[in-house]
C-alpha positions in Angstrom: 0.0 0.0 0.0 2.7 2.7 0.8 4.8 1.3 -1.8 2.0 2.1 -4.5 1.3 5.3 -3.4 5.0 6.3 -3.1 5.4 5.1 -6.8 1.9 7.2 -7.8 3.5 10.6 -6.0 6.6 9.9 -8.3 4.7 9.5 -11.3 2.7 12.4 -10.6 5.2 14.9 -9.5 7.6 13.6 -12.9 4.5 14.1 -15.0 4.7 18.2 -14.0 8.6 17.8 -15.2 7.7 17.5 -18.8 7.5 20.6 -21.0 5.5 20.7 -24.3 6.8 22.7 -27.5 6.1 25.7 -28.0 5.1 25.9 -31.2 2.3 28.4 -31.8 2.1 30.3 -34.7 0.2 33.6 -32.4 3.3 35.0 -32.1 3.4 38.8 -32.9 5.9 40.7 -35.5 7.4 43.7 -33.7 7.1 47.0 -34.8 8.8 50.7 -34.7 7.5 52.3 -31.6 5.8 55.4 -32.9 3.2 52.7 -34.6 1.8 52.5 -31.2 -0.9 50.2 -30.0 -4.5 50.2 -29.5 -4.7 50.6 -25.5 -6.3 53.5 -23.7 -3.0 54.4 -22.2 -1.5 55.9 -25.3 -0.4 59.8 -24.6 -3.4 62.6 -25.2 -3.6 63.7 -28.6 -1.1 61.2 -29.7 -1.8 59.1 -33.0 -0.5 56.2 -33.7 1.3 56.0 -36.7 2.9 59.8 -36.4 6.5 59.8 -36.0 6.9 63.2 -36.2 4.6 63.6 -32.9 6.5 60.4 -31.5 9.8 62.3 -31.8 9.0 65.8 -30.1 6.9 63.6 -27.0 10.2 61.8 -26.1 12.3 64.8 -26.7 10.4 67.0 -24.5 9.7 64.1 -22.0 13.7 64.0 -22.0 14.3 67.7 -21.3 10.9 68.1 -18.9 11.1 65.2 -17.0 13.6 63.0 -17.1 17.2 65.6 -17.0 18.2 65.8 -13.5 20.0 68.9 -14.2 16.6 71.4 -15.2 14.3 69.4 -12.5 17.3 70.9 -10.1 17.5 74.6 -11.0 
């Protein structure tokens, strides 16, 4: 009796050892990052697509926000 049930806990706990392929074809292409994405969190006023608009939004987010030396002044 404890024998079979020490051979069913190994069977069972090597069954979770086994890993299936990973061979699904859902996988997405990337893409530039001013194509954007279709999520509500996307900047205001920002359209997907404009690179232009991409460009000046990281530039000014760089100088605004993000450069320690103009947050200190």
């Amino acid at each position: 009796m404890i024998r079979t049930a020490l051979t069913l806990a190994a069977v069972v706990s090597l069954a979770a050892c086994g890993e299936t392929p990973q061979t699904g074809t859902g996988a997405k292409r990337d893409t530039a990052a001013f194509q954007g994405t279709s999520n509500p969190y996307n900047a205001p006023g920002w359209k997907a697509g404009d690179k232009t608009a991409w460009e000046l939004h990281l530039k000014s987010r760089l100088q605004n926000g993000q450069n320690e030396y103009n947050r200190i002044r």
